[in-house]
Short mmCIF file of the C-alpha atoms (twelve columns), coordinates in Angstrom:
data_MODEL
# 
_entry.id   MODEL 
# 
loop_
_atom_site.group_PDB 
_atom_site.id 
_atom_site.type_symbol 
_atom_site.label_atom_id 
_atom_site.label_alt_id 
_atom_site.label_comp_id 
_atom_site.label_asym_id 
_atom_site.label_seq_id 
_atom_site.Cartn_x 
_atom_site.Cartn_y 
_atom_site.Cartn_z 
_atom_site.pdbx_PDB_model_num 
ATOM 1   C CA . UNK A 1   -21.116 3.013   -3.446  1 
ATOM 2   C CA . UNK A 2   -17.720 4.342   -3.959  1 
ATOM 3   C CA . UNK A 3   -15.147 1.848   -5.660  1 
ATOM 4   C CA . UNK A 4   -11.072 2.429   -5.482  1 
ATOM 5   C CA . UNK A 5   -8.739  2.232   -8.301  1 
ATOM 6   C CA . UNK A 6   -5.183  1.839   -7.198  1 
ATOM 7   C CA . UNK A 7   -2.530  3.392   -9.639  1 
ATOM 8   C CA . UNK A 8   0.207   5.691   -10.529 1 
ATOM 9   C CA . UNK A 9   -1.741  8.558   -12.190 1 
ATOM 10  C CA . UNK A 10  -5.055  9.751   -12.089 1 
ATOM 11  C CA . UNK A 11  -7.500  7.635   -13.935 1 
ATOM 12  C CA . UNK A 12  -10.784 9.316   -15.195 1 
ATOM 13  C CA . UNK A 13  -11.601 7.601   -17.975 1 
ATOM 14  C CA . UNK A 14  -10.355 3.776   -17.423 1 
ATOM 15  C CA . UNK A 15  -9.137  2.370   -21.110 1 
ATOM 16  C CA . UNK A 16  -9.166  -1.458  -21.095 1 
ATOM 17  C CA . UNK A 17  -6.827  -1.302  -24.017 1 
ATOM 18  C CA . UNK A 18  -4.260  -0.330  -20.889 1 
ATOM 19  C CA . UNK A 19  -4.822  -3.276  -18.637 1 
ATOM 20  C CA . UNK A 20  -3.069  -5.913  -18.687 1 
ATOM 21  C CA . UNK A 21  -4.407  -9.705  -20.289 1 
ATOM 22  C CA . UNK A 22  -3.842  -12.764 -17.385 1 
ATOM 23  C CA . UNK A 23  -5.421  -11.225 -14.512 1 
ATOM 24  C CA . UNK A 24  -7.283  -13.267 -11.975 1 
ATOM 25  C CA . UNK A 25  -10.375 -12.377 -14.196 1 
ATOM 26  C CA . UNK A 26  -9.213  -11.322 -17.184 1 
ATOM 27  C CA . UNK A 27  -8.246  -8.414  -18.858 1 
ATOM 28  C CA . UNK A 28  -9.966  -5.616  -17.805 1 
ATOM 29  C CA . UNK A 29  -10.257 -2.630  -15.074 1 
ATOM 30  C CA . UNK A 30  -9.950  -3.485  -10.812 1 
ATOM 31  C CA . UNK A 31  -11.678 -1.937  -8.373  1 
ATOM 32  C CA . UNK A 32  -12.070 -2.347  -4.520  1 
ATOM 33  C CA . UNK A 33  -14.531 -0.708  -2.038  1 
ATOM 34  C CA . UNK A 34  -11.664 -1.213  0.560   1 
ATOM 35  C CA . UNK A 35  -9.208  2.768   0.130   1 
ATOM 36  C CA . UNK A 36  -6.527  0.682   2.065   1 
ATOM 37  C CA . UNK A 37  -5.975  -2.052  -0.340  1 
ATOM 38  C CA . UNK A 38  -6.372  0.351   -3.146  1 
ATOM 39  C CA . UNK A 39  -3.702  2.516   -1.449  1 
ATOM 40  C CA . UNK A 40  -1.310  -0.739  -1.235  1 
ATOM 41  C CA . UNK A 41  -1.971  -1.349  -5.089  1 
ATOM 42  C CA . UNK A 42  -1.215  2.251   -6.082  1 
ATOM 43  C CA . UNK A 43  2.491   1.945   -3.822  1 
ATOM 44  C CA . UNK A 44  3.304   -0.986  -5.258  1 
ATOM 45  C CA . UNK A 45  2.578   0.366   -8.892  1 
ATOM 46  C CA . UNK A 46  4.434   3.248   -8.344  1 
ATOM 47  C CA . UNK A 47  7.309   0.216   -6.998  1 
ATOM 48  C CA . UNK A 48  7.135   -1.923  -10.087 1 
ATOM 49  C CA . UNK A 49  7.135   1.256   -12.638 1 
ATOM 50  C CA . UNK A 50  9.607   3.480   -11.011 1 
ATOM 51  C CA . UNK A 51  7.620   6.045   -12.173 1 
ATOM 52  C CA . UNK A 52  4.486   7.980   -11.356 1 
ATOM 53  C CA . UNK A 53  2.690   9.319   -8.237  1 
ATOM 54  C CA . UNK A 54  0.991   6.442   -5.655  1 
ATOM 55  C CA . UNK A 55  -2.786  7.902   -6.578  1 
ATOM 56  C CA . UNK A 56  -6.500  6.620   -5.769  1 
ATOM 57  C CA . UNK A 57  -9.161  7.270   -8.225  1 
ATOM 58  C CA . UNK A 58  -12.083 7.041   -6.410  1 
ATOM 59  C CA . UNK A 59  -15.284 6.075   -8.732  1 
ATOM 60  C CA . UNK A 60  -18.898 5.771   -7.973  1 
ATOM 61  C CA . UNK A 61  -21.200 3.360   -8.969  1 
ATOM 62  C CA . UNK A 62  -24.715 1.806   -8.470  1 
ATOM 63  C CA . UNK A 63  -24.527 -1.622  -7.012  1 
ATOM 64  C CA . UNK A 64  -27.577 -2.305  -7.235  1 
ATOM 65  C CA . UNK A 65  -26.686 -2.826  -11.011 1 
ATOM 66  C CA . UNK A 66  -25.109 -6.276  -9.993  1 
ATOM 67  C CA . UNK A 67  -28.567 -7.437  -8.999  1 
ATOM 68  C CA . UNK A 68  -30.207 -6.331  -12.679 1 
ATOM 69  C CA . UNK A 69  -30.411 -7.902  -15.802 1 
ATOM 70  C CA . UNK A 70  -28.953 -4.603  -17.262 1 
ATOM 71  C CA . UNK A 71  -25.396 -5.923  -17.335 1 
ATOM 72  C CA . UNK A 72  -24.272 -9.506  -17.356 1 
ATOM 73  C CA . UNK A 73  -22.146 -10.254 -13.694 1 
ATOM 74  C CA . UNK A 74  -20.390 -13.179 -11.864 1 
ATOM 75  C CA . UNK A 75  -20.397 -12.996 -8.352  1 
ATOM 76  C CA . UNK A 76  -18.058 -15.055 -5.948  1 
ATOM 77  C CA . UNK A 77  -18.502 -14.903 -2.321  1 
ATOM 78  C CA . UNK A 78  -16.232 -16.470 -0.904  1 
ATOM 79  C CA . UNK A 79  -13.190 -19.089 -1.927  1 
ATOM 80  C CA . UNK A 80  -14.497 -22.148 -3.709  1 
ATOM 81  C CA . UNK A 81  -13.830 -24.517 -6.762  1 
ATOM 82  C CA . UNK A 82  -15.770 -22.429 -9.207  1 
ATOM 83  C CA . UNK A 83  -13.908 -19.490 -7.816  1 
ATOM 84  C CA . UNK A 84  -10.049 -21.248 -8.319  1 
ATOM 85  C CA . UNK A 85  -10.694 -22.425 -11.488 1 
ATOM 86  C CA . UNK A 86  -12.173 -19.231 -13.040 1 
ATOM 87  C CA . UNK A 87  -8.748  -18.099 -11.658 1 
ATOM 88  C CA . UNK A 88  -7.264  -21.017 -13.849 1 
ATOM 89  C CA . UNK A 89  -9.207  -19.925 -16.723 1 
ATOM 90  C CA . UNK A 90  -8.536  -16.039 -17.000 1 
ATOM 91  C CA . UNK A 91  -4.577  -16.417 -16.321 1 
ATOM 92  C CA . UNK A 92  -3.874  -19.133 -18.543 1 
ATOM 93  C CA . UNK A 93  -1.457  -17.810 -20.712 1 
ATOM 94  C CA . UNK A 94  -2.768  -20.657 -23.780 1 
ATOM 95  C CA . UNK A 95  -5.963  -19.089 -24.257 1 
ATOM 96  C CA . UNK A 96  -7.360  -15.830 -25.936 1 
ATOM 97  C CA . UNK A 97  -8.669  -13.508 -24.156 1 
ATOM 98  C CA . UNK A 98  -11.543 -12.942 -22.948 1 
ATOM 99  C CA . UNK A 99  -12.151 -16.215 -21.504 1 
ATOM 100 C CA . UNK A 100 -15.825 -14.926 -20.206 1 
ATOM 101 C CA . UNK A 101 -18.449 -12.108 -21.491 1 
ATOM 102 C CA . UNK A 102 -19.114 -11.002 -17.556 1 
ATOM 103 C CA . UNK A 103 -19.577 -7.186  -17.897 1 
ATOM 104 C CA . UNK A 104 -18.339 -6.829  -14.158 1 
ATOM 105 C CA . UNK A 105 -16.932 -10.058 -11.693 1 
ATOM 106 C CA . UNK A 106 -16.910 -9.810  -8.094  1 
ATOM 107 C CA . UNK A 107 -14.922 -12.032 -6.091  1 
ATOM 108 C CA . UNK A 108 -11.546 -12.614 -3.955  1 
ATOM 109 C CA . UNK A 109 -8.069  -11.667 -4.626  1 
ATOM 110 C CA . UNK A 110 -5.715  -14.834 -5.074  1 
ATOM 111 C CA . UNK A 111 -2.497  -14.536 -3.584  1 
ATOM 112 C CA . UNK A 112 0.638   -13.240 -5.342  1 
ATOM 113 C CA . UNK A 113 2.009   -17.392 -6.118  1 
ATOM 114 C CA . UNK A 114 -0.965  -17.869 -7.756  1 
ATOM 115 C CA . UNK A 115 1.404   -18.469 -11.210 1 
ATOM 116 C CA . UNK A 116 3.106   -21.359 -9.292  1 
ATOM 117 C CA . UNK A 117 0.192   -22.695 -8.137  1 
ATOM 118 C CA . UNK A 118 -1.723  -22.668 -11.151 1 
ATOM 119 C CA . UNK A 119 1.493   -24.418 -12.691 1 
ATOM 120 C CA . UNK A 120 1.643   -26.884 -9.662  1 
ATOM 121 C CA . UNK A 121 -1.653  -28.089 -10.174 1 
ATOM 122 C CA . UNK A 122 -1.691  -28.115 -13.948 1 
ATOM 123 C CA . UNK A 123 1.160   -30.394 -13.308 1 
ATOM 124 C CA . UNK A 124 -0.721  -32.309 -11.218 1 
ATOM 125 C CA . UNK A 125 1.113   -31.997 -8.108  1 
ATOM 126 C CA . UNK A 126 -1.910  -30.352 -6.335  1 
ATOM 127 C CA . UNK A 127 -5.501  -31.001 -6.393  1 
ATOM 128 C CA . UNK A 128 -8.438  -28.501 -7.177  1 
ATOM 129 C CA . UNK A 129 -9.036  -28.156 -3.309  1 
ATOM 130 C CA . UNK A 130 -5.859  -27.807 -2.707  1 
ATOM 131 C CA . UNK A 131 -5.345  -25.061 -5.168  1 
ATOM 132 C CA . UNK A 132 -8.152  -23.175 -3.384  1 
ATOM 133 C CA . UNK A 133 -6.378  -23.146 -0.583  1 
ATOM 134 C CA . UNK A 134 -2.787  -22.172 -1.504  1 
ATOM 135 C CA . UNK A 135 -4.415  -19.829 -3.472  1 
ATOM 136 C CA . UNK A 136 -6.252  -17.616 -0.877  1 
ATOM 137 C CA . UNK A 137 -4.833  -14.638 0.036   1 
ATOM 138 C CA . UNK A 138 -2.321  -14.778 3.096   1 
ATOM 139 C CA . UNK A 139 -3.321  -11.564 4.966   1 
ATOM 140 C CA . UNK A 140 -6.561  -12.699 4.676   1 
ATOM 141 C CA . UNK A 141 -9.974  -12.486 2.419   1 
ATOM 142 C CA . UNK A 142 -10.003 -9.292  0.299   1 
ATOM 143 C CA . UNK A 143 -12.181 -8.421  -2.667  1 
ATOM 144 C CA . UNK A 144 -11.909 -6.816  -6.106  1 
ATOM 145 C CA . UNK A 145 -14.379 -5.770  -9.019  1 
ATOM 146 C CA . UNK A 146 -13.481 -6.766  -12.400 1 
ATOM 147 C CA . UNK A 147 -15.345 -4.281  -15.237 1 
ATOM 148 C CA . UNK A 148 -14.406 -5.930  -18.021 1 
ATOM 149 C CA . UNK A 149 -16.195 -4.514  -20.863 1 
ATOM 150 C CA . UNK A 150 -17.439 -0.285  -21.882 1 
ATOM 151 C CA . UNK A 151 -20.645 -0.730  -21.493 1 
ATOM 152 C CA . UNK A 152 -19.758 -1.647  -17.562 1 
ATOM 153 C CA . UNK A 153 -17.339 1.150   -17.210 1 
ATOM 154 C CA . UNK A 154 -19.984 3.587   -18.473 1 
ATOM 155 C CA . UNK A 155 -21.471 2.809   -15.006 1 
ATOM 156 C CA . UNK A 156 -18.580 4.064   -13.096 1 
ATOM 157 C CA . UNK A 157 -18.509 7.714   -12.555 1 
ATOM 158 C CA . UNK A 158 -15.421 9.673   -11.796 1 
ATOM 159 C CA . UNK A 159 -15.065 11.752  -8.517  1 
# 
């Protein structure tokens, strides 16, 4: 399958040490099989830095490797409990990171409040189910891979 990697150069060789810690799962390098959302991602890069060109780095890789026992994955299908407070878990600012040893997660994007919300029901002004819900994504479902470790980015190949 061929993975996109939205950013504001080209990206051969992805270096963990440059992504940032607090991410929806963790620190570590995003992916989506969807060229349009990359695309997005790589304009609003380009945005936020002032500086760059708005690129996708396309990548191939096996996925049939999220079925083995070769690397250890997390797999969310859909919105759920497990899924928000995962979420909670890898963007929780009070905690070292990593917060898991998943070589790769799969699972949705939460929505760009998902600080607030995360605050709001750490405050307890929300509940857990209600969290899942303000946290979905408002132009609806979208997925990302997380490789979070080098031995899963030795599985994605360049193109």
């Amino acid at each position: 399958m061929i993975l996109y990697h939205g950013s504001n150069m080209r990206v051969t060789v992805p270096d963990l040490k440059r992504s940032k810690p607090y991410k929806d799962f963790g620190q570590g390098f995003y992916l989506s099989d969807n060229y349009d959302q990359a695309k997005k991602l790589a304009d609003v890069k380009v945005t936020q830095m002032q500086d760059g060109i708005s690129t996708v780095n396309e990548f191939e890789f096996d996925e049939s490797l999220l079925q083995s026992e070769e690397l250890a994955v997390k797999i969310f299908n859909d919105y759920s409990e497990e899924w928000a407070e995962f979420v909670l878990m890898n963007r929780n600012n009070n905690i070292s990171q990593p917060s898991h040893e998943y070589d790769i997660v799969y699972g949705p994007i939460a929505d760009d409040g998902v600080n607030y919300q995360l605050r709001r029901y750490l405050g307890g002004v929300i509940s857990l189910s209600r969290l899942v819900e303000e946290l979905k994504y408002s132009k609806g479902i979208t997925f990302q891979y997380f490789f979070g470790t080098e031995r899963a980015l030795q599985k994605l190949k360049a193109l």
